[in-house]
C-alpha positions in Angstrom: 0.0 0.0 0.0 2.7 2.3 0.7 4.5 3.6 -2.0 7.3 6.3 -1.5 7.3 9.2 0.5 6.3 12.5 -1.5 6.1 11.2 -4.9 3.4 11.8 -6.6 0.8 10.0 -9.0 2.7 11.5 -12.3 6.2 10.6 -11.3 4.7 6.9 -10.5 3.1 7.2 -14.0 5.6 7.7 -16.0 5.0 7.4 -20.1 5.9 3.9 -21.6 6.9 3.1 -17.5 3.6 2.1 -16.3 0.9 -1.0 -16.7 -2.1 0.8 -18.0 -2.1 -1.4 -21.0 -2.0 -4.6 -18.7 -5.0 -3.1 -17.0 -6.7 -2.0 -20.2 -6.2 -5.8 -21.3 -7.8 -7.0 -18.2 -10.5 -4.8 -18.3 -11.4 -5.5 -21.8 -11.3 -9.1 -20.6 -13.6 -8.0 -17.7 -16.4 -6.9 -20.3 -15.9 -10.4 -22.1 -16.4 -12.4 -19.1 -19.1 -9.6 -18.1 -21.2 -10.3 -21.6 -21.2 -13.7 -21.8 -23.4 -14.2 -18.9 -26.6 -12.7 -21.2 -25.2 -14.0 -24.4 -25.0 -17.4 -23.1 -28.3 -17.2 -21.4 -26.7 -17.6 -17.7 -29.2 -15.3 -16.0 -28.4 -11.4 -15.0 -24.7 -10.0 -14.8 -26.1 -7.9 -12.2 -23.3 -6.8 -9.9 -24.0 -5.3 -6.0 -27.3 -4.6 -7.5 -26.8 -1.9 -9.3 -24.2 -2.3 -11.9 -22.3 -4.7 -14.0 -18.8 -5.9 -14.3 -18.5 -4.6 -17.6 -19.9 -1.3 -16.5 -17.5 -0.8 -14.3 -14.6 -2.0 -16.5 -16.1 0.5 -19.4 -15.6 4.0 -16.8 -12.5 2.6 -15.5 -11.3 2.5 -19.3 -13.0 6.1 -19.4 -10.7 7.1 -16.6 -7.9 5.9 -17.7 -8.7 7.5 -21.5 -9.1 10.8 -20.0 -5.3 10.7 -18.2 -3.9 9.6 -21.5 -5.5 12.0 -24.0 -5.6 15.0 -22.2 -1.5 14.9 -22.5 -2.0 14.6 -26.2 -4.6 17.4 -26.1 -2.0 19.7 -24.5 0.6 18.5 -26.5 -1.2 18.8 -30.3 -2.9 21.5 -32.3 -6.5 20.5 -32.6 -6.1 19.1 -36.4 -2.9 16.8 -35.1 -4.6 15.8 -32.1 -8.2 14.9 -34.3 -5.9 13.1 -36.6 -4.4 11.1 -33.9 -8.1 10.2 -32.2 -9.5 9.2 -36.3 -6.6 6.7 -36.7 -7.1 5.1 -32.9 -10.7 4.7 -33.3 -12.0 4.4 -36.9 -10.0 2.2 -39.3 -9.8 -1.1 -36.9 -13.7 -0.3 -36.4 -15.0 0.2 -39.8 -13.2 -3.5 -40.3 -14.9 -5.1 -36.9 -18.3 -3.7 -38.7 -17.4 -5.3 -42.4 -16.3 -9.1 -40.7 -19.2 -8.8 -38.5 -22.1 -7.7 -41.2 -20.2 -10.0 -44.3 -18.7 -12.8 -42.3 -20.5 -13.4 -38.5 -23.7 -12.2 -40.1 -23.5 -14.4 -43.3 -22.9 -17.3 -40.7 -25.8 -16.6 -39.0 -28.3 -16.4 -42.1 -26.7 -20.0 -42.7 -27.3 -21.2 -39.6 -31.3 -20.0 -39.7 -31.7 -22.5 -42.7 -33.4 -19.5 -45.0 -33.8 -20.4 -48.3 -32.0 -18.3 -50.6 -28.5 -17.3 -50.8 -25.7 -14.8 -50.8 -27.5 -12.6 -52.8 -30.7 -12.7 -51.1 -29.0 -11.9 -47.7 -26.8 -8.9 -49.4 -30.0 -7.5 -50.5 -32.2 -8.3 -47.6 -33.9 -5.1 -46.0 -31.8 -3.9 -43.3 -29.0 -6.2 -44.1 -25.3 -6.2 -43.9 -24.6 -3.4 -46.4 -27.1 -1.2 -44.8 -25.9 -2.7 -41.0 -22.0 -1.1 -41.9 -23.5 2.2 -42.9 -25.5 3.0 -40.1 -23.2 2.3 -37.9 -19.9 3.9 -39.6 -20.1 6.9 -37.8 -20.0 5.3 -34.1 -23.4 5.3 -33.4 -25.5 2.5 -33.0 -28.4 3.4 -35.2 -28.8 -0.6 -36.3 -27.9 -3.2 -33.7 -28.7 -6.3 -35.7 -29.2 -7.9 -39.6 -32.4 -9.3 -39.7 -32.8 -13.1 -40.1 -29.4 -13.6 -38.6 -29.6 -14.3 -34.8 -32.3 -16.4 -34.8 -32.5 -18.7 -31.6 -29.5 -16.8 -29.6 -30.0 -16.2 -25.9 -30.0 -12.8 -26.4 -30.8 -11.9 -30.2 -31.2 -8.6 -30.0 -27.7 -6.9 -31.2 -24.4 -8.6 -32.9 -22.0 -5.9 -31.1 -23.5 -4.6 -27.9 -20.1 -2.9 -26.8 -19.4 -0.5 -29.8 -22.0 2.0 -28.9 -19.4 3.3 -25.7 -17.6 4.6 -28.8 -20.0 7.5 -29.7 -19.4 9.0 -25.9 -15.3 8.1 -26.1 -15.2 10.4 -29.5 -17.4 12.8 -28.1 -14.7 13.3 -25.0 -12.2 13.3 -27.3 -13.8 16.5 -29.1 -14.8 18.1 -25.9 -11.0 18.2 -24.7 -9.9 18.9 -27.7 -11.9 21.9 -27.9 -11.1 23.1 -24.3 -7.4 22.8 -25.4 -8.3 25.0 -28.6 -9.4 27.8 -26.6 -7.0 27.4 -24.4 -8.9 25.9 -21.5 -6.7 23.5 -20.5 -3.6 25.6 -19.7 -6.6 26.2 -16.7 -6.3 23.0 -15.0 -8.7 24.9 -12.3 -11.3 25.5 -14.9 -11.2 21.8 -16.1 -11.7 20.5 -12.4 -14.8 23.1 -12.1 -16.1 21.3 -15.6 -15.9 18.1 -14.3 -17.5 19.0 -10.8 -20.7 21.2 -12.2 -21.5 17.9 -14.7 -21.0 15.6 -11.9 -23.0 17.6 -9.7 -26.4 17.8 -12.9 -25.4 14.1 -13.0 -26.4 13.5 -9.0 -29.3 16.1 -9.4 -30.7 14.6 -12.0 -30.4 11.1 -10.4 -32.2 12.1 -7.4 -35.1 13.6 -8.4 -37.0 11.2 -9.6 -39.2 13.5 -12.0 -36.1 14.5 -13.7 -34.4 10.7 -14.0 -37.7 9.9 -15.9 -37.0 12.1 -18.4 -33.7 10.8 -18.9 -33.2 7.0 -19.6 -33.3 4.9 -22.3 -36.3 6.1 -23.8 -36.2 10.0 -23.6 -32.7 11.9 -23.9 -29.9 8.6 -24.1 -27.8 11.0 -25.6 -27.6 13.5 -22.7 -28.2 10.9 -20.1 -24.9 9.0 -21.3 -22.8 12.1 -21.4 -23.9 12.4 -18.0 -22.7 9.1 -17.0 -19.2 9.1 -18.8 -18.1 13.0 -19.2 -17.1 13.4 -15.3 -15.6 10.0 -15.5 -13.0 11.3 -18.2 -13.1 14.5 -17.3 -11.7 13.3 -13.6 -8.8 11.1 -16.0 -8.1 14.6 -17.3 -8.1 16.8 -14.6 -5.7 13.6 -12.4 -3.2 14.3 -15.4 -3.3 18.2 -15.2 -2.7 18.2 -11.2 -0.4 14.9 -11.5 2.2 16.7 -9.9 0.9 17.9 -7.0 -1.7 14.4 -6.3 0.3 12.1 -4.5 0.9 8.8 -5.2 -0.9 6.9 -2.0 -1.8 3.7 -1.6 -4.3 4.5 1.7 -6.0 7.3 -1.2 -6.7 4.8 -3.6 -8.4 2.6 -1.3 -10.2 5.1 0.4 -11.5 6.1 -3.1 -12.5 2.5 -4.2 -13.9 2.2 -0.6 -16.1 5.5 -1.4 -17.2 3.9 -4.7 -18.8 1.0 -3.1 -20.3 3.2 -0.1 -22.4 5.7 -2.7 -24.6 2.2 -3.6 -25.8 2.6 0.3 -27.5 6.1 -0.5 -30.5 5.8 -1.1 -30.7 8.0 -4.2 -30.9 6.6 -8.3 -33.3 3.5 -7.6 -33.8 3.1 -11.4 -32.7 0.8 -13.7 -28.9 -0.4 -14.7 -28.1 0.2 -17.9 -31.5 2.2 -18.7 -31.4 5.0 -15.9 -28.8 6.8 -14.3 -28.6 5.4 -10.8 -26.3 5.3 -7.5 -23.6 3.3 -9.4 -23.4 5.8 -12.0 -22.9 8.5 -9.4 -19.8 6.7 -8.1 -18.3 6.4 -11.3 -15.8 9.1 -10.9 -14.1 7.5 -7.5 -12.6 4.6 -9.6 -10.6 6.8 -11.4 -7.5 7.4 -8.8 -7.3 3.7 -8.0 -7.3 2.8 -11.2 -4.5 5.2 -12.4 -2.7 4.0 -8.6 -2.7 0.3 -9.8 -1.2 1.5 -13.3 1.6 3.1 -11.2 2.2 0.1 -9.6 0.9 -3.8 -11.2 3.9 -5.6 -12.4 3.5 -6.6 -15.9 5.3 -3.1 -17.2 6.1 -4.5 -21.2 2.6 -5.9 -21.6 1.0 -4.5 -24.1 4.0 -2.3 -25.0 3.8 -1.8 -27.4 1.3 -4.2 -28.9 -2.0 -3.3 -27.2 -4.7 -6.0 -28.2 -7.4 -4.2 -25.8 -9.1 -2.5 -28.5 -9.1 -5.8 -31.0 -10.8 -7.7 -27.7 -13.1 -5.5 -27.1 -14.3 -4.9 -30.1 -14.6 -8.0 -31.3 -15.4 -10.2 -28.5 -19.3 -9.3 -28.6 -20.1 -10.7 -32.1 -17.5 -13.9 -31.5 -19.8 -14.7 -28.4 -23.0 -14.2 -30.4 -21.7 -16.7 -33.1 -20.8 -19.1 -30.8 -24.2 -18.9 -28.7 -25.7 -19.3 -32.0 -24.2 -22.3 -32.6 -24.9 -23.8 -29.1 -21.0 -23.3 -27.1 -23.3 -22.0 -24.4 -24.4 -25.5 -23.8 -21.4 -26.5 -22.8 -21.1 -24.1 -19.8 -20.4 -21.0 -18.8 -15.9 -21.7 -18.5 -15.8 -23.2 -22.0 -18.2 -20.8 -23.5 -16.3 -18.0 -22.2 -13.0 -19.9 -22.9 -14.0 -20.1 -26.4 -15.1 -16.6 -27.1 -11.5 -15.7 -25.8 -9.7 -17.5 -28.1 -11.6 -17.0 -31.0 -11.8 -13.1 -29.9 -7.9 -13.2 -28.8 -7.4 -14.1 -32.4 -8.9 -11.6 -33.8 -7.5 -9.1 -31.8 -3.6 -10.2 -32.6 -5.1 -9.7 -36.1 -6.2 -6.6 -35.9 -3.4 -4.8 -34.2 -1.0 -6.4 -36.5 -2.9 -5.6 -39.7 -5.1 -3.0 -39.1 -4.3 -0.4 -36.2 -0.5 -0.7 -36.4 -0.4 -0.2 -40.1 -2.7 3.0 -39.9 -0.7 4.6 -36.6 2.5 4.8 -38.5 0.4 7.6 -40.6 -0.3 9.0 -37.1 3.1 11.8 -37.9 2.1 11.9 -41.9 2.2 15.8 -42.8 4.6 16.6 -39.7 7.3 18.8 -39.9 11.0 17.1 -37.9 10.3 19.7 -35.4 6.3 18.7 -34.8 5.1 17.7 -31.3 5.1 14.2 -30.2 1.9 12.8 -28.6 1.8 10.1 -25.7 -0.4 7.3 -28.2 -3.5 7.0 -25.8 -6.0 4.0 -26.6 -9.7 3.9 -26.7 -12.2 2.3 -24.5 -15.1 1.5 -24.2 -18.9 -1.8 -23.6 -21.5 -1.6 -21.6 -24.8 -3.0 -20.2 -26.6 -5.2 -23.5 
């Protein structure tokens, strides 16, 4: 618990000396293990009541993304550091969309027995061509290809953790444009952001009339920027005071400690995953211990500097659908899960090594030999089905 006397968080954190992509790893591993419970038809992944595994894996990855980017905010012009976020985010996506609408959904209109072929599913209403283009953008418009997950546990979307996307870009563009003005040479200012939405977040999750007019059915949008915005924000104000937060072991468990106590307040009785609720509210507190056990897990050079989080988590969803489709959930829930990770874990390797590696080398294309550097920051993001 101890760690030495007077340093603080940033010293312990030191770029390319720290296991944030161990923990990003893990926690892309915790929204596998977290999925599989609906997509396999194991009951609730209902965690403490109020929350999921995966949910909380998916704002500690916020956290974690709001440390890491806000350093390439301050260290980019807005173009360099949009650039930058584009080449993270969208190639290695756009492919996750094509295999899963042209290859796991192709699979799945085989597996329903219809009677016509390729053709008749590339030209099916709603189908795979129409499935990559409503979705190209990040946002979820189409969660499934009709005629394709017929008889899953859970047929209702092939990739139920891309949506957490849309919110990560939309971070990255609101600290991107508090660097362009300038905002974030005021790490004050920052702070006093990610306080007043915090604070609208727990007002609106306390009064019941206003949490029913943001949920699932009226005002997602806002209600999810509630939910994630102080989470990052909280990453990003940690970086801007890391010299003066110090690195404590007693802090970080205090924090995670705090996290856990909010679900005792009787505030945010709603609905996981649909309405903001107590869990939501606590959000913010797993940021420090999260950055603390980066400072200080073993397991330094994993993930540096191949990180497969993004291929995992990404892909993992539609590999467990396929596999539930064809009846690996029968089996159990250790060789189900088992399964999806190394079908998933493949996929991953495979995307890193032919897909996001390829496309960061163009991360300095247009720089001049005396351009900034930025500290490569990955993405995140799942959540609730």
């Amino acid at each position: 618990m101890k760690a030495g006397e007077g340093i603080t968080l940033g010293e312990s954190l030191r770029p390319r000396s720290n296991s944030l992509n161990l923990i990003r790893l893990l926690l892309a591993a915790s929204v596998v293990l977290s999925h599989a419970i609906p997509l396999g038809g194991f009951g609730s992944e209902l965690f403490l009541r109020w929350t999921t595994i995966g949910s909380l894996a998916v704002y500690c990855f916020f956290g974690i993304s709001g440390y890491l980017i806000a350093g390439s905010a301050e260290s980019n012009n807005f173009g360099r550091f949009l650039w930058h976020r584009v080449l993270r985010i969208f190639p290695a996506f756009w492919i996750c969309l094509i295999v899963t609408a042209f290859v796991f959904g192709w699979l799945g209109w085989l597996h329903a027995g219809h009677g016509c072929g390729f053709a008749c599913y590339l030209h099916e209403p709603g189908g795979p061509v129409d499935y990559v283009v409503h979705n190209a953008w990040l946002r979820s418009s189409q969660l499934t290809i009709p005629g394709t997950l017929r008889g899953a546990p859970f047929p209702l979307a092939w990739n139920g953790s891309i949506w957490t996307l849309f919110y990560e870009f939309l971070c990255y563009l609101l600290l991107g444009a508090l660097a362009l003005v300038g905002a974030l040479r005021n790490r004050f200012l920052v702070a006093a952001i990610a306080v007043a939405v915090l604070v609208l977040e727990c007002v609106v999750t306390s009064v019941p009339s206003l949490n029913m007019q943001f949920n699932a059915f009226n005002n997602w949008e806002l209600t999810n920027l509630l939910r994630f915005v102080p989470v990052f924000l909280t990453g990003a104000a940690i970086y801007l005071y890391r010299k003066e937060i110090p690195d404590s072991g007693w802090l970080a468990l205090g924090s995670l400690a705090a996290t856990f106590a909010v679900y005792l307040v009787p505030v945010g009785n709603g609905i996981p995953g649909l309405t903001l609720t107590r869990a939501d509210l606590s959000a913010f507190l797993l940021v420090y211990p999260t950055l603390w056990l980066g400072a200080h897990l073993p397991g330094r050079s994993i993930g540096v500097p191949n990180d497969y989080s993004y291929g995992l988590y990404i892909y993992a969803f539609p590999v467990a659908q396929l596999l539930a489709l064809w009846g690996a959930y029968r089996w159990g829930y250790a060789a189900y899960v088992g399964l999806t990770f190394l079908v998933a874990a493949t996929l991953a390797v495979a995307s890193w090594w032919l897909i996001e590696k390829r496309f960061l080398r163009l991360k300095d294309l247009g720089r001049s030999s005396s351009g900034d550097q930025i500290p490569l920051a990955s993405v995140v993001p799942e959540q609730p089905t």
